[in-house]
C-alpha positions in Angstrom: 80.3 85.8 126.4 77.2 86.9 123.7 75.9 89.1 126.2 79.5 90.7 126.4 80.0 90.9 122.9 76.2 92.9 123.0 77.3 95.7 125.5 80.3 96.1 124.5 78.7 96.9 120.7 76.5 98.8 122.2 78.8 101.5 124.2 80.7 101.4 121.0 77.6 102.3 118.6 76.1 105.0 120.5 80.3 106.6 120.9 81.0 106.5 117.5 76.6 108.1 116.6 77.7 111.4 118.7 81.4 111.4 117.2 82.4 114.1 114.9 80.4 114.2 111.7 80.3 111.4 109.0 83.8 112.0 107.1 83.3 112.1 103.4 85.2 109.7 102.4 83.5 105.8 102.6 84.9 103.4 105.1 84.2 100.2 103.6 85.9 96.6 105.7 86.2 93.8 103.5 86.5 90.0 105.2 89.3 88.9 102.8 91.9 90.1 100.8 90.8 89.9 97.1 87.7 91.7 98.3 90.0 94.5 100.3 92.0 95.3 97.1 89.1 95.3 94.4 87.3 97.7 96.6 90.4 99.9 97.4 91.0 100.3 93.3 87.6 100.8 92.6 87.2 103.5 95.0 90.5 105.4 94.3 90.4 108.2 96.9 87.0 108.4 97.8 87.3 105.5 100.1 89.0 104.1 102.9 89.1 100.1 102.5 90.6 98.0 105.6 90.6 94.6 106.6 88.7 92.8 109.2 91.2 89.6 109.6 94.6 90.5 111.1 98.0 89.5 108.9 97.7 85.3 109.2 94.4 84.9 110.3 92.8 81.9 109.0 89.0 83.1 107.4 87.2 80.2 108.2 87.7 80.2 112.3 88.8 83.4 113.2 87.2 84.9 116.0 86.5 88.9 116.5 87.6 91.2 119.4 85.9 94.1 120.7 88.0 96.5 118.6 86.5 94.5 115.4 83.2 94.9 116.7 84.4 99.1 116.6 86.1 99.3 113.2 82.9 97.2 112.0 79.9 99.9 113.9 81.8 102.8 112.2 82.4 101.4 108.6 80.0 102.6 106.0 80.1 98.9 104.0 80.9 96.0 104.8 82.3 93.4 101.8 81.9 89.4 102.4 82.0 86.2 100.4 79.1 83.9 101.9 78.0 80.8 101.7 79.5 79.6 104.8 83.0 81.3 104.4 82.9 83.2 107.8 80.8 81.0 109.9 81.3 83.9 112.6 80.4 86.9 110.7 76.3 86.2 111.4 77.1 86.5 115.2 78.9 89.8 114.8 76.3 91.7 112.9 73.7 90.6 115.0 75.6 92.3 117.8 75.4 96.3 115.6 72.3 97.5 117.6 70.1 100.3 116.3 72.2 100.9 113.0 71.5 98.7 109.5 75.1 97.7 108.5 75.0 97.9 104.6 76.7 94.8 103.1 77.8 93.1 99.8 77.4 89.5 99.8 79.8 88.5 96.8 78.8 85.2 96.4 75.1 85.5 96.2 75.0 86.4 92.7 77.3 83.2 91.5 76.6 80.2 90.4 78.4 78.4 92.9 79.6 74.8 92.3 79.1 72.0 94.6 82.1 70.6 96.5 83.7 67.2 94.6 81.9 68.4 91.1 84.9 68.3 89.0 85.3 64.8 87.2 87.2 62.6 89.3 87.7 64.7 92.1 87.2 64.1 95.9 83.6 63.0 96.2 83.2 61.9 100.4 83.9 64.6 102.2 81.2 67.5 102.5 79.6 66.5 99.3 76.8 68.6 98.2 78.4 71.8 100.2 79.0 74.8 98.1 82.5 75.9 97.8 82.7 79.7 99.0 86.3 80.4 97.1 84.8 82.2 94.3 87.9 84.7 93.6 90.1 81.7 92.6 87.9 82.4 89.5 89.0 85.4 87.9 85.9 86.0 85.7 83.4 85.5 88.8 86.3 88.1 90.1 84.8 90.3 87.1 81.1 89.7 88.1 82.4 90.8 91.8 84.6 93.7 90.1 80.7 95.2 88.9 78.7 95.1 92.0 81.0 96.3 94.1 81.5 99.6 92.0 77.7 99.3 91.7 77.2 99.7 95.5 80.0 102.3 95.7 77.6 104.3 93.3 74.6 103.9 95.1 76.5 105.2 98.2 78.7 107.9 96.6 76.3 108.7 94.0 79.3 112.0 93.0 82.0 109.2 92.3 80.7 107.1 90.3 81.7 107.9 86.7 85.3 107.4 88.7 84.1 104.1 90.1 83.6 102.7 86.7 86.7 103.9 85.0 88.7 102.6 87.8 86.5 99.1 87.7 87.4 99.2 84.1 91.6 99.1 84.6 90.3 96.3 87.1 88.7 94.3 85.3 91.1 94.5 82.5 94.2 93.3 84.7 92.0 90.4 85.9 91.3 89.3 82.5 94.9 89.8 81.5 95.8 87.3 84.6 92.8 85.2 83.5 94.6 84.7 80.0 98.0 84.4 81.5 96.4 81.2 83.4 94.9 79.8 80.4 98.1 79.7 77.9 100.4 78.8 81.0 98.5 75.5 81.6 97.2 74.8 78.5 100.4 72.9 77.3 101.1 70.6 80.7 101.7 67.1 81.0 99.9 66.2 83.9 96.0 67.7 84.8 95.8 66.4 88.3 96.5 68.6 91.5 96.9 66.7 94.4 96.8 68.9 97.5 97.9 67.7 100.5 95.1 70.4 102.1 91.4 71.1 102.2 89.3 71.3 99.4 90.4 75.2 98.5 91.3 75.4 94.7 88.3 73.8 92.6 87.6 76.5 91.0 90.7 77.6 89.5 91.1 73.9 88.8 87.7 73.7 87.1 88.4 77.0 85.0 92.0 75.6 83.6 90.7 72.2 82.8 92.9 70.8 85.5 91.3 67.9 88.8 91.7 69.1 92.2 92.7 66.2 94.2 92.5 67.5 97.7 92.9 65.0 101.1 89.9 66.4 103.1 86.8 68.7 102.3 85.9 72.4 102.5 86.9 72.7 106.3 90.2 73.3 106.9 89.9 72.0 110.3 89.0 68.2 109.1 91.5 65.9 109.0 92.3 63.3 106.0 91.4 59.3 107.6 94.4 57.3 107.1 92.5 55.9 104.1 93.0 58.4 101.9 96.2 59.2 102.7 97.2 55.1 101.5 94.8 56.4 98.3 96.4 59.2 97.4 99.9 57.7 97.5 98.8 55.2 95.5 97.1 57.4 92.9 100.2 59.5 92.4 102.0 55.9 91.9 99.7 54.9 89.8 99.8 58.5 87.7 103.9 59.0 88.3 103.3 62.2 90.0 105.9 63.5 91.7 104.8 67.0 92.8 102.5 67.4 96.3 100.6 71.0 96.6 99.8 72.1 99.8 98.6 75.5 101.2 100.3 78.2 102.5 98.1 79.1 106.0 98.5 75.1 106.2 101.6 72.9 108.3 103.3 71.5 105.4 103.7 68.2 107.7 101.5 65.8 105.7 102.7 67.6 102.0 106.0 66.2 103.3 104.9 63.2 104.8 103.4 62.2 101.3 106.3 63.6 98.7 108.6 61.0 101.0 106.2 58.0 100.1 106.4 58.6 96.3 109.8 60.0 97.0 108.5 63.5 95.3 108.2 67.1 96.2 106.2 70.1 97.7 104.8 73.2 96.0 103.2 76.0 97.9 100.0 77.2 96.4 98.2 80.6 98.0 94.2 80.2 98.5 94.8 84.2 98.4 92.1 84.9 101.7 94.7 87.1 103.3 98.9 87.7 103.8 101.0 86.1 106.1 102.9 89.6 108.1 106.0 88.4 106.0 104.3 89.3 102.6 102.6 92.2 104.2 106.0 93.4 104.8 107.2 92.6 101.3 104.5 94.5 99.9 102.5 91.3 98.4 99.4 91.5 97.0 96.5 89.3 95.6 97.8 89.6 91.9 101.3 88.7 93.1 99.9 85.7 94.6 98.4 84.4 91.9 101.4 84.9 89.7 103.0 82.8 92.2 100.5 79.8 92.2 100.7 80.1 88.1 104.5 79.5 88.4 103.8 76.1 90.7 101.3 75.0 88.8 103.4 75.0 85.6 106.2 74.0 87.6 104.5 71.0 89.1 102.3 69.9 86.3 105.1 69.8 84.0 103.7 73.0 81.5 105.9 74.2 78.5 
């Protein structure tokens, strides 16, 4: 199947080198969705931003088709996360012969936290893994916000005095969303998030002073042991909690399964790594998801 995947790059590269001459605008692919719509308003109209996972596509296990192997040899940038997020993206840049794909690894300029850091949190599971979901930290979204319209520049050298204005109106409506986070959850009675999910939201727990609870690790693949299931009811016993988080891309099955034991609730909570078609068709974006998750949050925490 690697070989495949080699030959197939390969006719694709060498069609798209004697195609009609490089267009001026940038073709830039992005792996997920916050990364998609910075890079589309920094670059305004100087840039054609796309992205690589189809509408419900989960980021950690999807797997790439020929066509993705096509839109990726004729893209002028390519915009990831890291630190283990797309575990198959190695594979398909290895497979661009005879062409140096430029790339922005947003990650490897942060500070990344471990998995299980925050006080209390869940400690077994993948402990001592970095958690790759950066841009549920909106001011690591402003360190992101600068390198991409830093690269731009270096690549549209004639743009960039536009790259920086319109990284500017960026970075301003991510610190505005930052604030509305901080006053939203500063007044709430309860500070522990219990997700019914993998380990997805320690950082915007970290940032708001809240504990991420979550039921299995970084992998959305694992599965909780029927230990921590018996712990976590009993914790929200314990606490009185009466609200169960889970994530969107997720089966709410064991959300439910746990809001019947303490005879509670579910709340929906978007990790924000792409759109489901339904709220591609609704005309949903990153910032609309977050103003969602705010809305839970205070909802289910119990915020004034």
């Amino acid at each position: 199947m690697r070989s495949v995947v080699r030959v197939l790059a390969a006719v694709l590269f060498v069609s798209s080198a004697v195609a009609s001459p490089a267009q001026e605008r940038l073709r830039i692919l992005a792996t997920v969705l916050p990364l998609q719509e910075f890079a589309a308003a920094i670059a305004g109209d100087r840039a054609d931003v796309g992205l690589l996972l189809p509408a419900g596509a989960g980021v950690h296990n999807w797997q790439p088709r020929p066509g993705d192997i096509a839109r990726l040899a004729e893209c002028d940038l390519l915009l990831f996360i890291g630190s283990g997020l797309e575990p198959w993206l190695p594979g398909l840049i290895k497979a661009m012969p005879g062409r140096r794909l430029n790339t922005l690894e947003a990650a490897s300029s942060l500070s990344l936290h471990e998995h299980g850091e925050e006080p209390g949190g869940e400690e077994e599971h993948d402990h001592g893994a970095l958690d790759p979901h950066v841009w549920l930290d909106f001011e690591l979204d402003l360190r992101i916000v600068d390198r991409i319209a830093q690269e731009l520049s270096r690549l549209d050298p004639a743009g960039t005095s536009a790259f920086s204005a319109n990284a500017g109106k960026l970075s301003a409506r991510l610190t505005a969303l930052d604030a509305r986070f901080r006053d939203g959850l500063a007044g709430c009675r309860g500070k522990d998030l219990v997700l019914a999910g993998h380990d997805a939201f320690g950082y915007l727990a970290r940032r708001y002073g809240l504990v991420q609870r979550a039921l299995y690790g970084l992998s959305p693949d694992s599965q909780p042991r029927p230990k921590d299931i018996m712990t976590a009811v009993d914790f929200c016993r314990e606490k009185g909690i009466r609200t169960i988080f889970f994530e969107n891309s997720v089966p709410s099955d064991l959300s439910r399964t746990l809001a019947r034991e303490i005879g509670g609730r579910v709340l929906v909570l978007h990790a924000g790594h792409n759109l489901t078609r339904g709220q591609q068709d609704r005309g949903v974006g990153f910032f609309e998801l977050m103003e969602e998750n705010l809305a839970s949050l205070r909802d289910g925490l119990g915020c004034r």
